[in-house]
Z-matrix of the N, CA and C atoms (Angstrom, degrees):
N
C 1 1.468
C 2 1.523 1 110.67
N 3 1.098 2 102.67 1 -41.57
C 4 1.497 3 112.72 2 -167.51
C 5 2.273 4 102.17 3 -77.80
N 6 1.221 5 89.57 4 -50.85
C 7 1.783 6 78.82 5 163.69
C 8 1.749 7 119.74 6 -73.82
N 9 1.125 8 110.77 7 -29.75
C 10 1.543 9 108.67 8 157.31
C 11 1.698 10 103.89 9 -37.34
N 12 1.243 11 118.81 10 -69.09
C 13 1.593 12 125.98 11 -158.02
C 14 1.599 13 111.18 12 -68.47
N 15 1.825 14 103.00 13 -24.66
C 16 1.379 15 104.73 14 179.10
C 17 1.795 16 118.31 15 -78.69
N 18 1.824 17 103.23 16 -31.98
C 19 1.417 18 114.44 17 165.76
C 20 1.385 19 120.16 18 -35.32
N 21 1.530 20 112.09 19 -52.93
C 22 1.286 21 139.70 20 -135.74
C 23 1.805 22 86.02 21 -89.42
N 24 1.082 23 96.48 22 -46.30
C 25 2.071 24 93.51 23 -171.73
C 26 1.331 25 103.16 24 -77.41
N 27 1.045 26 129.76 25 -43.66
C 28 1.340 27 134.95 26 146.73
C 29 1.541 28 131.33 27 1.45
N 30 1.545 29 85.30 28 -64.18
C 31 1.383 30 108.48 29 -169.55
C 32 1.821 31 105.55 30 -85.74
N 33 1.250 32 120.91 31 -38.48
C 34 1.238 33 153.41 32 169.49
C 35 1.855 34 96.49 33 -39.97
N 36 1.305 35 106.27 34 -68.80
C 37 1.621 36 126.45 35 174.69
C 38 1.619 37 113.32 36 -39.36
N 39 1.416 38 92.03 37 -65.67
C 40 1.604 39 94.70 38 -177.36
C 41 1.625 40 115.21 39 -55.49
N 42 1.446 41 92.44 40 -40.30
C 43 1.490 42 99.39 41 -165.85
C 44 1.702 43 113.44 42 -60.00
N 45 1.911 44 108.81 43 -30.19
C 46 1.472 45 117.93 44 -171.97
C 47 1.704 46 88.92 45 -66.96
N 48 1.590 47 101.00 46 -53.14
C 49 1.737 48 97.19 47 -175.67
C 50 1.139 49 112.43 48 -40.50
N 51 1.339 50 117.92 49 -63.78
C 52 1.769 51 121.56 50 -143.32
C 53 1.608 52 82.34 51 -68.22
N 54 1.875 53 133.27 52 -12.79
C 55 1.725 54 96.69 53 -166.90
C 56 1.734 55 94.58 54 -111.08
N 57 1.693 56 119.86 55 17.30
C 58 1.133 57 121.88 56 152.36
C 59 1.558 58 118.97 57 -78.20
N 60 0.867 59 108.36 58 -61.21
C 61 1.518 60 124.11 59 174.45
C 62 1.385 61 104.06 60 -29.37
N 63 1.632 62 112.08 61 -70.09
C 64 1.630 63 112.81 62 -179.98
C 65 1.751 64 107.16 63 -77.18
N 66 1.065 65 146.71 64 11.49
C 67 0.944 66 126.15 65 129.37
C 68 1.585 67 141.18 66 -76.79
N 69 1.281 68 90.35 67 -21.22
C 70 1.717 69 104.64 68 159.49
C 71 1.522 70 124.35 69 -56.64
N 72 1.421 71 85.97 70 -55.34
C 73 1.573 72 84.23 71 172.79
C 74 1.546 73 122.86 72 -88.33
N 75 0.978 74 132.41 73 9.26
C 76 1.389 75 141.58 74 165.45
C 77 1.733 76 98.82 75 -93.30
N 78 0.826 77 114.68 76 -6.90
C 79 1.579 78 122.49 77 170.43
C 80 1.313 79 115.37 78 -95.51
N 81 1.324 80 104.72 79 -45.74
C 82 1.918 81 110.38 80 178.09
C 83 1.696 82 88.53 81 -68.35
N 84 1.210 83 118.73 82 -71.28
C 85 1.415 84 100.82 83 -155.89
C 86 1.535 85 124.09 84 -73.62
N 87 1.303 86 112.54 85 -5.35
C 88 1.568 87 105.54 86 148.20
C 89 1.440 88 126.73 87 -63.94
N 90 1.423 89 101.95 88 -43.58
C 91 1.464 90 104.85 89 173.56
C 92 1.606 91 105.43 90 -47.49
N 93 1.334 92 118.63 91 -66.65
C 94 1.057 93 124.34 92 -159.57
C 95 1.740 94 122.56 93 -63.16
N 96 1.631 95 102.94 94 -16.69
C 97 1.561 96 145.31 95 -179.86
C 98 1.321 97 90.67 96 -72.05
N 99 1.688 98 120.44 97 -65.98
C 100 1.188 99 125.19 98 170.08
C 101 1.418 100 131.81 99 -32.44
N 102 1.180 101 120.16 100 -69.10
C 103 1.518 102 144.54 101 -162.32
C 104 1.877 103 94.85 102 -85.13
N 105 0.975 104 125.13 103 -20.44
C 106 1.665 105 119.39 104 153.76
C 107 1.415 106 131.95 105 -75.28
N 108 1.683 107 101.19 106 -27.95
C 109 1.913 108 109.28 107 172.11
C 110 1.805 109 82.05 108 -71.87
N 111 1.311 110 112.90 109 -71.67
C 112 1.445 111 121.37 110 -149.74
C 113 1.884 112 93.56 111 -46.02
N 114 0.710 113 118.42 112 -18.20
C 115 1.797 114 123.04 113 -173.47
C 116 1.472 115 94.79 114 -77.07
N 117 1.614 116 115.67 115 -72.01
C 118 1.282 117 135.18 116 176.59
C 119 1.640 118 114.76 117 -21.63
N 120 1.281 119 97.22 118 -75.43
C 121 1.462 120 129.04 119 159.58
C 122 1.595 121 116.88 120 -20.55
N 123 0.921 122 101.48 121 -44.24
C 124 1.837 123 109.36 122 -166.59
C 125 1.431 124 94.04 123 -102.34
N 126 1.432 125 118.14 124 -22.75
C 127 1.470 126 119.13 125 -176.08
C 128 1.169 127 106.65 126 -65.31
N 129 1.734 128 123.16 127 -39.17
C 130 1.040 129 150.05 128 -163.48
C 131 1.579 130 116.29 129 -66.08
N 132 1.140 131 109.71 130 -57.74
C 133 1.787 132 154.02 131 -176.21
C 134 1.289 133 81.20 132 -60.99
N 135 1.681 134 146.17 133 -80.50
C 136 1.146 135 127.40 134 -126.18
C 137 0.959 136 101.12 135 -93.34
N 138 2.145 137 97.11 136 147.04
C 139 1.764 138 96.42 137 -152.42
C 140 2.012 139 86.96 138 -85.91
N 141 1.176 140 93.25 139 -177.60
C 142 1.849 141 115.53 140 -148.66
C 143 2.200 142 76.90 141 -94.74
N 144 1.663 143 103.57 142 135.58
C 145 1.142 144 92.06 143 172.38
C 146 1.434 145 127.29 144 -90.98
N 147 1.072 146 124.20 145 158.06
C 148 1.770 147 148.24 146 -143.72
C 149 1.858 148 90.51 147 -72.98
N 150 1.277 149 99.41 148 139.25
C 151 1.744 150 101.49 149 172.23
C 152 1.453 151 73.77 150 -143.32
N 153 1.130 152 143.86 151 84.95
C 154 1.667 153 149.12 152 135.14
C 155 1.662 154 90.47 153 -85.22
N 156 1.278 155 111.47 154 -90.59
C 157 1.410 156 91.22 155 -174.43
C 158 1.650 157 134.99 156 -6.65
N 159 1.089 158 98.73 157 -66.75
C 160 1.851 159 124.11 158 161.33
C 161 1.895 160 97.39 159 -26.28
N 162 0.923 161 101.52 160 -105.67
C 163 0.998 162 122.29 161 151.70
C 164 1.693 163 135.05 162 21.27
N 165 1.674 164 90.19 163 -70.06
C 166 1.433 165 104.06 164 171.60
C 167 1.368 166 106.11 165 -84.37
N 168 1.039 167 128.11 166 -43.70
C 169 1.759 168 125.76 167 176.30
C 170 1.408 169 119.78 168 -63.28
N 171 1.529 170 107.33 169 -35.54
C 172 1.741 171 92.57 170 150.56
C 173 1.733 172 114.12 171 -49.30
N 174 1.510 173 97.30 172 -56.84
C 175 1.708 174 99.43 173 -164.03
C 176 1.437 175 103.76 174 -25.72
N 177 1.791 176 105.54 175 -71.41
C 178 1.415 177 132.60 176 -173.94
C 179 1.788 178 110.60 177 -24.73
N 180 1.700 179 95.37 178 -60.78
C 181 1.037 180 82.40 179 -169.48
C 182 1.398 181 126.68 180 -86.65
N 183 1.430 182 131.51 181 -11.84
C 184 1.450 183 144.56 182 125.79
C 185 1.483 184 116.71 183 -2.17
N 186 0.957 185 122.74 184 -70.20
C 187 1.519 186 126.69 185 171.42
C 188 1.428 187 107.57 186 -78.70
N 189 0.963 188 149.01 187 -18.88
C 190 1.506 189 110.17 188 162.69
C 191 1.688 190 119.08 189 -88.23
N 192 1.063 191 106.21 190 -20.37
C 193 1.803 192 130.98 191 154.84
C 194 1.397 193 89.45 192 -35.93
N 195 1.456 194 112.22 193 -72.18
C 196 1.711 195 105.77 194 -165.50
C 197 1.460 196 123.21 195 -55.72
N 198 1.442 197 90.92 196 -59.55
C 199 1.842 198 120.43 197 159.60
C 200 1.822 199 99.97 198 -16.06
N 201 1.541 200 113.34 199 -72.97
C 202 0.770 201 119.91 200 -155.73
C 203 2.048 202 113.64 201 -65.82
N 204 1.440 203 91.08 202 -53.88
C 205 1.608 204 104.11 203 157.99
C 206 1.305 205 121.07 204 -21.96
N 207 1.460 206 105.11 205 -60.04
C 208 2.016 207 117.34 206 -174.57
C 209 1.298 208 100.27 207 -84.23
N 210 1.309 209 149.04 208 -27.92
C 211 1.184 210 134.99 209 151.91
C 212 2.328 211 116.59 210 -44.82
N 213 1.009 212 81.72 211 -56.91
C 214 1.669 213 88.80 212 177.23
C 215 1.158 214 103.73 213 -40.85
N 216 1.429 215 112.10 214 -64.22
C 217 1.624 216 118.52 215 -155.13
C 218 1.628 217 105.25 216 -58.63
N 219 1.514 218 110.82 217 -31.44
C 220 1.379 219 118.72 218 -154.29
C 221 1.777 220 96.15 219 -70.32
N 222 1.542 221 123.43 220 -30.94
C 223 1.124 222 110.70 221 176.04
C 224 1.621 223 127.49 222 -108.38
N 225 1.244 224 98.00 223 17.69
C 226 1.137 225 115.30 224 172.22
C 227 1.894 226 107.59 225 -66.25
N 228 1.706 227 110.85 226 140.21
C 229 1.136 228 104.15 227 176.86
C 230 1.543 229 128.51 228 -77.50
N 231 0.976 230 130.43 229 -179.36
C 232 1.299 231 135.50 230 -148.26
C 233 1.693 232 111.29 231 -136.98
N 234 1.346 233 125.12 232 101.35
C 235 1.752 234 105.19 233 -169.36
C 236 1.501 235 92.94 234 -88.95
N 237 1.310 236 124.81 235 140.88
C 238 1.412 237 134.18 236 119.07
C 239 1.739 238 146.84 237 -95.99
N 240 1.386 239 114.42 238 129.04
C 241 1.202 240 111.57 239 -179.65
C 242 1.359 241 121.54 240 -111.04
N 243 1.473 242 102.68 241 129.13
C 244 1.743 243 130.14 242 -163.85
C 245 1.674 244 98.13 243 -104.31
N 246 0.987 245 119.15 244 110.73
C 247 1.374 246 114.38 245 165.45
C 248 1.259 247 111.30 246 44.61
N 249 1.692 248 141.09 247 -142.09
C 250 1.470 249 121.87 248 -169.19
C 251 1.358 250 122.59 249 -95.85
N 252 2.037 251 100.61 250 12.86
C 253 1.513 252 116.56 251 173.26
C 254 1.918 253 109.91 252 -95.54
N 255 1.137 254 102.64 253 172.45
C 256 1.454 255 114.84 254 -179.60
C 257 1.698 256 122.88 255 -151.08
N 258 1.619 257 121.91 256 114.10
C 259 1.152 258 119.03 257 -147.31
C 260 1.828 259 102.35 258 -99.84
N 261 0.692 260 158.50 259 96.03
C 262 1.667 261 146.81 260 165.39
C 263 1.678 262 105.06 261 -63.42
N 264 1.561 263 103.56 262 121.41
C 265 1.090 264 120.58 263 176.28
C 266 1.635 265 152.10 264 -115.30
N 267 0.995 266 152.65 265 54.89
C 268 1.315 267 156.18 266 -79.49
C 269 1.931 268 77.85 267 -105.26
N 270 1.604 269 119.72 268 147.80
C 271 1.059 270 146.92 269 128.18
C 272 1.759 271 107.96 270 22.75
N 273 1.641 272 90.89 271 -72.32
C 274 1.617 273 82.55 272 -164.00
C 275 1.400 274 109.17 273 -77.26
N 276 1.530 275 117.36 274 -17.75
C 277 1.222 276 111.29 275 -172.86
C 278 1.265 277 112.80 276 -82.25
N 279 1.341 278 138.17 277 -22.42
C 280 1.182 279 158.24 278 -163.27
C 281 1.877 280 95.27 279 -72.61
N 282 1.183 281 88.40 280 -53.23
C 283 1.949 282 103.27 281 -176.86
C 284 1.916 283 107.71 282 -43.83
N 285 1.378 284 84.73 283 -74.71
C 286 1.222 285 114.82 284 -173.09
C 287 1.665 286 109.47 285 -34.59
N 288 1.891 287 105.16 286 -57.85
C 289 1.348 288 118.42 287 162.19
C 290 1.614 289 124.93 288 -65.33
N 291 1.361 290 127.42 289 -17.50
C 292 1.208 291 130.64 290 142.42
C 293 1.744 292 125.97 291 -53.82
N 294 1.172 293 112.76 292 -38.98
C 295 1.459 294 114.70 293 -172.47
C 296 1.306 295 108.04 294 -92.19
N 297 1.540 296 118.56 295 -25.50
C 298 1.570 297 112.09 296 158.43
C 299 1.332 298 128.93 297 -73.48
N 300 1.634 299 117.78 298 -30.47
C 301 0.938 300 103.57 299 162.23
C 302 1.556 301 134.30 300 -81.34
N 303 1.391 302 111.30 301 -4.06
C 304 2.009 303 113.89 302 155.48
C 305 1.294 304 110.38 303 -77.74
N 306 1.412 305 104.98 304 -32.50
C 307 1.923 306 97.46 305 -168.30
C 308 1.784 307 97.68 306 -107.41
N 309 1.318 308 101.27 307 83.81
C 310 2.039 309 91.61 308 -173.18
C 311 1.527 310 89.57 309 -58.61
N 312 1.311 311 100.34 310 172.71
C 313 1.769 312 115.87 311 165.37
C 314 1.571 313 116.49 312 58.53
N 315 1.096 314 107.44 313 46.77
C 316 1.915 315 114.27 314 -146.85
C 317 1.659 316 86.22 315 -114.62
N 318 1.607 317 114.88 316 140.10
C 319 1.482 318 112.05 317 172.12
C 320 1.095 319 138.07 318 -90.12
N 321 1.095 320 142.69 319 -152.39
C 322 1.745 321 125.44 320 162.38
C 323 1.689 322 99.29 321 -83.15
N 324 1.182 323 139.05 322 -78.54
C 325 0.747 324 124.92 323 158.69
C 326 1.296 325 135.95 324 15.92
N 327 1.716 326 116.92 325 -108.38
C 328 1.667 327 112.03 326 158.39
C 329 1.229 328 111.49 327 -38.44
N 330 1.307 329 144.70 328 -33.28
C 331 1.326 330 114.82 329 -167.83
C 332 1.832 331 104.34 330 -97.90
N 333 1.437 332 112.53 331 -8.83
C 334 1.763 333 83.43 332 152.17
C 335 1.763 334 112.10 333 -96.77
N 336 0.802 335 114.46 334 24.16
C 337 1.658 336 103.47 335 175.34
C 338 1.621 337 108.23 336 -115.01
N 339 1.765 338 113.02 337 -10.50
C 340 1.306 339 108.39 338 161.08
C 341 1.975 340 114.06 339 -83.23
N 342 1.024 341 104.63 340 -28.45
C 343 1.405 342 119.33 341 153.50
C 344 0.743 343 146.59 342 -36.27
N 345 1.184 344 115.21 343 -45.21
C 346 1.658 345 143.47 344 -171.31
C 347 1.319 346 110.54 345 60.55
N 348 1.450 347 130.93 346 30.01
C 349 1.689 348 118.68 347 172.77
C 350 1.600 349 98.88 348 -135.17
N 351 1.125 350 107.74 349 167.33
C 352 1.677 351 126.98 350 150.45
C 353 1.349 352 130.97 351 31.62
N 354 1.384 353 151.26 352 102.37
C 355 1.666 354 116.39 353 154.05
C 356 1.169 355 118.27 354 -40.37
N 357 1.806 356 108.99 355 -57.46
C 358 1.585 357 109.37 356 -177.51
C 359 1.799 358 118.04 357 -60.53
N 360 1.296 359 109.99 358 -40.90
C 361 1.685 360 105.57 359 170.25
C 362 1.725 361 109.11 360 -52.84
N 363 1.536 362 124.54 361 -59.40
C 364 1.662 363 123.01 362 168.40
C 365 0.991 364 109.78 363 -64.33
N 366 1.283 365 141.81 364 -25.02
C 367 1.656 366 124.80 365 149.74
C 368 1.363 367 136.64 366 -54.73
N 369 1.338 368 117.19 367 -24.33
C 370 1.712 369 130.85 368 -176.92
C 371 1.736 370 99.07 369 -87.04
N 372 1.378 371 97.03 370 -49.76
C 373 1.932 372 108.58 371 -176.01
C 374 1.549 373 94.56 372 -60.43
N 375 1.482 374 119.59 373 -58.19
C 376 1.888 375 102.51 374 -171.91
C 377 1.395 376 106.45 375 -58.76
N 378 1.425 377 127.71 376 -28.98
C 379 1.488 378 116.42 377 -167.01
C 380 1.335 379 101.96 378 -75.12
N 381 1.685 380 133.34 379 -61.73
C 382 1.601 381 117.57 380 164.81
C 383 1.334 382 117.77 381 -24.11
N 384 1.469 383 143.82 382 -57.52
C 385 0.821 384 122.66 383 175.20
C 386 1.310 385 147.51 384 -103.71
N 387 1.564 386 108.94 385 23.16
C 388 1.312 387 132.83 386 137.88
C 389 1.751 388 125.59 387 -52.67
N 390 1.326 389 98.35 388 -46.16
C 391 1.479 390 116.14 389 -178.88
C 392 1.503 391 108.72 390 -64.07
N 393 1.952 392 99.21 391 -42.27
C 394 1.447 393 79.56 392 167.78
C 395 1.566 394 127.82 393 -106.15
N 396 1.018 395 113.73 394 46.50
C 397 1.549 396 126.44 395 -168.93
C 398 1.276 397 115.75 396 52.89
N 399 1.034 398 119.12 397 44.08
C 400 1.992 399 116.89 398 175.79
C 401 1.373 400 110.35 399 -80.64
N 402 1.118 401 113.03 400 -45.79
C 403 1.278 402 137.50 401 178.54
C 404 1.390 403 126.15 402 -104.44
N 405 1.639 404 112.71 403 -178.45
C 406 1.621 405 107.29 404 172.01
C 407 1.273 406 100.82 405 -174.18
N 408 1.583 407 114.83 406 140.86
C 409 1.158 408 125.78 407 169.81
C 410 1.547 409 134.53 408 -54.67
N 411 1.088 410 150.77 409 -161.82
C 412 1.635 411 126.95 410 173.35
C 413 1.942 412 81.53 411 153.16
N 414 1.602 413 84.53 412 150.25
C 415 1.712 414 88.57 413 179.92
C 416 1.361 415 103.77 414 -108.92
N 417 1.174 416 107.66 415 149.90
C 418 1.569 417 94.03 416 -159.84
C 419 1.438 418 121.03 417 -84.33
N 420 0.958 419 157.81 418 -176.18
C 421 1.566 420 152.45 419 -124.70
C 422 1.386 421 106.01 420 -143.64
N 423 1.390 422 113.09 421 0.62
C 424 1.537 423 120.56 422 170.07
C 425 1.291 424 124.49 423 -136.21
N 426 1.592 425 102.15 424 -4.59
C 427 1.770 426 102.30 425 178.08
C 428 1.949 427 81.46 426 -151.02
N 429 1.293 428 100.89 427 113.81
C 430 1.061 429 98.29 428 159.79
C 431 1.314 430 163.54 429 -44.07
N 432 2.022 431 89.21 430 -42.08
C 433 1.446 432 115.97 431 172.14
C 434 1.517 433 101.12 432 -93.07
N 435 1.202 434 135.06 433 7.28
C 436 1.431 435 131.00 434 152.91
C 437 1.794 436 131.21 435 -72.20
N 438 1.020 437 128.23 436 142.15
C 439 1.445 438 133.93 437 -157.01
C 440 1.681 439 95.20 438 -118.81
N 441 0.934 440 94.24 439 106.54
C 442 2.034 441 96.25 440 170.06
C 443 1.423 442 114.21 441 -98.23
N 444 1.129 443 100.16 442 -178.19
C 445 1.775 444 89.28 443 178.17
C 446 2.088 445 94.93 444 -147.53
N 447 1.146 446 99.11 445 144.09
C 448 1.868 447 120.59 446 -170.08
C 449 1.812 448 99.68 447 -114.58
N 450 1.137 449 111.58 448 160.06
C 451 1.550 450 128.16 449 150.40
C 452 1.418 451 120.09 450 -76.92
N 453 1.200 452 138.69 451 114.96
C 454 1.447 453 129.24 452 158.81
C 455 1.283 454 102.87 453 -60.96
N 456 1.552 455 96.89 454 178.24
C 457 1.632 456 119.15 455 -167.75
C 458 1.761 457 96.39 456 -64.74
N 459 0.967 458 118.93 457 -36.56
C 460 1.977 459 138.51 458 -174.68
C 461 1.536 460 95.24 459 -74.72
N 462 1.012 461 105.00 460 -54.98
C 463 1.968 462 92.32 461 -179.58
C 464 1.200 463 122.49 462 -69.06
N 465 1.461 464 112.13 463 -39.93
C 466 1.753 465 118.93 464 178.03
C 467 1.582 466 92.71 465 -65.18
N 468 1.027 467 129.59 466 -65.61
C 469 1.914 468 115.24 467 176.75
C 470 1.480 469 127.62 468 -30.64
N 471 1.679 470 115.65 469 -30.50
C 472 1.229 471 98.26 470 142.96
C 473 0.758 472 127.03 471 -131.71
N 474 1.487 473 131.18 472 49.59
C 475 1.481 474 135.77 473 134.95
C 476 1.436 475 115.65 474 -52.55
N 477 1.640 476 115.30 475 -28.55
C 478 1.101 477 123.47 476 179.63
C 479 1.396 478 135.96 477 -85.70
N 480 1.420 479 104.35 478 -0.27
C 481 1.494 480 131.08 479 -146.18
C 482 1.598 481 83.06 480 -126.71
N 483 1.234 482 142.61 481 -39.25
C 484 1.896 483 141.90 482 -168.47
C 485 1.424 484 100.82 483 -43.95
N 486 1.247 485 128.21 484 -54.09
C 487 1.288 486 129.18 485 -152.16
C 488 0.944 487 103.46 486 -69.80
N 489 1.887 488 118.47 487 -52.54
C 490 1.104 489 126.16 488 -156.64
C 491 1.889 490 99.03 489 -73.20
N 492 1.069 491 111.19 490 -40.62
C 493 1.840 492 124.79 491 -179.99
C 494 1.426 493 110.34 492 -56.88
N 495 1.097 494 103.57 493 -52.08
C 496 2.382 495 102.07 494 -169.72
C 497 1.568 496 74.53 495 -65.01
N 498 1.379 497 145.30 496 -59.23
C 499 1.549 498 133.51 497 -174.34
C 500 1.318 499 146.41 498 -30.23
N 501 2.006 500 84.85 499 -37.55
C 502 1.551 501 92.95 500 172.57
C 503 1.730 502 116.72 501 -103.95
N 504 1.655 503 84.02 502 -1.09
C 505 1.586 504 84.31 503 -168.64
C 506 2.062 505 101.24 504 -89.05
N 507 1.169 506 102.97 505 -1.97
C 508 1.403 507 85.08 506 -172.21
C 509 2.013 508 87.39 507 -124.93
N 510 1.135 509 133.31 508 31.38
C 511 1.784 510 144.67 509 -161.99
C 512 2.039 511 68.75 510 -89.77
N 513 1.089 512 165.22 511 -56.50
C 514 1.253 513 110.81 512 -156.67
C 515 1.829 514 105.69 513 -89.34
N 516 1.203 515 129.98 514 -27.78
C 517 1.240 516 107.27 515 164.43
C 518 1.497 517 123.98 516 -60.31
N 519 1.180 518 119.11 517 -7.06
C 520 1.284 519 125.74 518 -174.02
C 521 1.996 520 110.80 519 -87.37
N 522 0.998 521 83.36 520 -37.26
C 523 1.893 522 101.77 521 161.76
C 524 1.399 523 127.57 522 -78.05
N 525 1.610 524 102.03 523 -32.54
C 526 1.475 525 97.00 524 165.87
C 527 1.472 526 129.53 525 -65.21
N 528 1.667 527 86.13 526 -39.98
C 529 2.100 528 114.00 527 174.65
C 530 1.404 529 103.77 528 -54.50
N 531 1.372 530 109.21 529 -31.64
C 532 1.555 531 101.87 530 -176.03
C 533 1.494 532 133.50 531 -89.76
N 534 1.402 533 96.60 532 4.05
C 535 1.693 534 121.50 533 176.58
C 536 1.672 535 106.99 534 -92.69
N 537 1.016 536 117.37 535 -4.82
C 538 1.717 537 113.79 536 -164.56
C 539 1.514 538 87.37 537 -110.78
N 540 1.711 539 95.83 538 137.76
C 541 1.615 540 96.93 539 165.17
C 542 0.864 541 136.33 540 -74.94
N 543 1.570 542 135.04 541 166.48
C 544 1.363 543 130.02 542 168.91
C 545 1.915 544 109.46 543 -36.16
N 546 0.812 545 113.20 544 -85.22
C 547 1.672 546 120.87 545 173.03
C 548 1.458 547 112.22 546 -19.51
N 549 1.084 548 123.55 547 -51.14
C 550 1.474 549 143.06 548 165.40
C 551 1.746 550 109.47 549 -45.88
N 552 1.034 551 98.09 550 -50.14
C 553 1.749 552 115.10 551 -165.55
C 554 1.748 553 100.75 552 -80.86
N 555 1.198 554 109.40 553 -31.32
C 556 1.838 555 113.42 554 -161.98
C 557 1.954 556 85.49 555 -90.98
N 558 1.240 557 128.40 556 -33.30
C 559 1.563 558 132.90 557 167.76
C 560 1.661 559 115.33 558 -65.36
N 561 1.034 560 98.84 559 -36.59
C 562 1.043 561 93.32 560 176.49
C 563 1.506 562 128.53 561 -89.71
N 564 1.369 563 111.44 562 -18.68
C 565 1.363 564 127.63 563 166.79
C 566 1.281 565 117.33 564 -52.54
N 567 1.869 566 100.94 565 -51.85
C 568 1.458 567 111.26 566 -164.68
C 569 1.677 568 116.75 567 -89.58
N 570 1.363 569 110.04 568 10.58
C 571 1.671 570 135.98 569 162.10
C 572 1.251 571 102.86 570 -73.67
N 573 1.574 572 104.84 571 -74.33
C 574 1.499 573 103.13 572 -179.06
C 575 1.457 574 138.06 573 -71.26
N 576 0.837 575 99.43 574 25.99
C 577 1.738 576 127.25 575 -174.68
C 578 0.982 577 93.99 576 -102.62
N 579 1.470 578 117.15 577 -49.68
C 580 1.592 579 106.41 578 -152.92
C 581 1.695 580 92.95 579 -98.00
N 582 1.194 581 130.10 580 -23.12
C 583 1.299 582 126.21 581 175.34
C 584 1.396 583 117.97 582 -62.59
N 585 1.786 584 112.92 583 -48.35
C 586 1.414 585 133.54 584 154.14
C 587 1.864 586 111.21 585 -18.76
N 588 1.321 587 86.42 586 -58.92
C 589 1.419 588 80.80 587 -168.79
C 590 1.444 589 126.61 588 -94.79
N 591 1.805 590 104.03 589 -12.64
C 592 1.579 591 99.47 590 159.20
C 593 1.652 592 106.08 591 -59.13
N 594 1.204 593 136.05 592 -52.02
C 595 1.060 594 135.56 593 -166.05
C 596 1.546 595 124.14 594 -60.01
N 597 0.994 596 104.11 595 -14.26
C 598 1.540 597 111.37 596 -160.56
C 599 2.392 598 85.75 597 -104.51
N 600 1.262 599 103.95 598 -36.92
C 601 1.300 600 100.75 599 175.77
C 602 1.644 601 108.53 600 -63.72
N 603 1.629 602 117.80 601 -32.86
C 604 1.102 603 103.03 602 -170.58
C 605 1.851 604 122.32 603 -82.12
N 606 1.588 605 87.97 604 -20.73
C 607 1.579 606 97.17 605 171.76
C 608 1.837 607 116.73 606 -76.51
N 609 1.251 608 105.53 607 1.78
C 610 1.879 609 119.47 608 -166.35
C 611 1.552 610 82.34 609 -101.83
N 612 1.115 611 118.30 610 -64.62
C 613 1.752 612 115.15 611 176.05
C 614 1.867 613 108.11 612 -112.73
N 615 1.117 614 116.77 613 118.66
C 616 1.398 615 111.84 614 -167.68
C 617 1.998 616 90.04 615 -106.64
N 618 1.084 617 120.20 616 -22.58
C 619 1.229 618 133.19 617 174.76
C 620 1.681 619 128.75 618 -81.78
């Protein structure tokens, strides 16, 4: 009887233990359940850090990349074909042969001061394309001792051909421009406006 009663407390004992024990540990691992959301949680919360910087220095350097691109292209030469000949033309000469052929009968003179460069720079450009017959000398019809300058039949051919050429030569930026929306285009305007004009302040005072 008496080990009957001792079994029984015994059993009583373990049983308080075994439901301490598992409350202990249903305690540790909440805690620990706990302090992993609360980890989670904050993992969650913290805001994501800033790559604007990143970002803008791509921008930066993106545009002068481009900058630099449309500069290239701009002096890049230019072929035209005249009947079963074909002329390659650099930039300045192209100009030069543009402004003679709007201003026929045009001198050295006016035509570097419509220019904005050189006698000797519009003197080297008319002689290239003297040499290659674009042009032609002629005295002029009101001052004798004056030297004008005309289009030949070869230069007026592509005098006629410019418009259509800077057109095709720049048709994939011109296709790209034409994929962006209006909204797109009025944002982007008012960027480069404002970039325009930081830049232009920094070249007014570079110091």
């Amino acid at each position: 009887m008496k080990k009957e009663k001792k079994a029984k407390k015994l059993d009583v004992k373990e049983t308080k233990d075994s439901k301490k024990e598992t409350k202990k540990k249903s305690a540790a691992e909440e805690k620990k359940e706990g302090s992993v959301q609360k980890k989670e949680k904050s993992t969650v919360q913290k805001p994501e850090q800033s790559d604007s910087s990143v970002d803008l220095d791509a921008l930066k350097k993106l545009m002068i990349d481009s900058a630099a691109l449309y500069q290239d292209i701009l002096v890049l030469p230019q072929t035209f074909t005249v009947n079963d000949g074909s002329y390659s033309l650099y930039p300045s000469e192209l100009k030069a042969l543009e402004m003679i052929g709007r201003f026929s009968g045009i001198n050295l003179t006016q035509l570097a001061n419509k220019l904005g460069i050189s006698k000797s720079a519009i003197s080297k450009c008319s002689s290239k394309l003297l040499e290659k017959e674009l042009i032609r000398k002629e005295k002029s019809a009101v001052n004798v001792r004056e030297v004008v300058f005309t289009l030949t039949p070869d230069g007026q051919a592509i005098f006629d051909q410019l418009e259509t050429v800077h057109a095709k030569l720049f048709a994939p930026l011109n296709t790209a421009l034409n994929g962006i929306s209006p909204q797109e285009i009025k944002a982007l305007h008012r960027i480069f406006l404002t970039i325009t004009a930081s830049l232009e302040t920094i070249v007014k005072h570079p110091n």
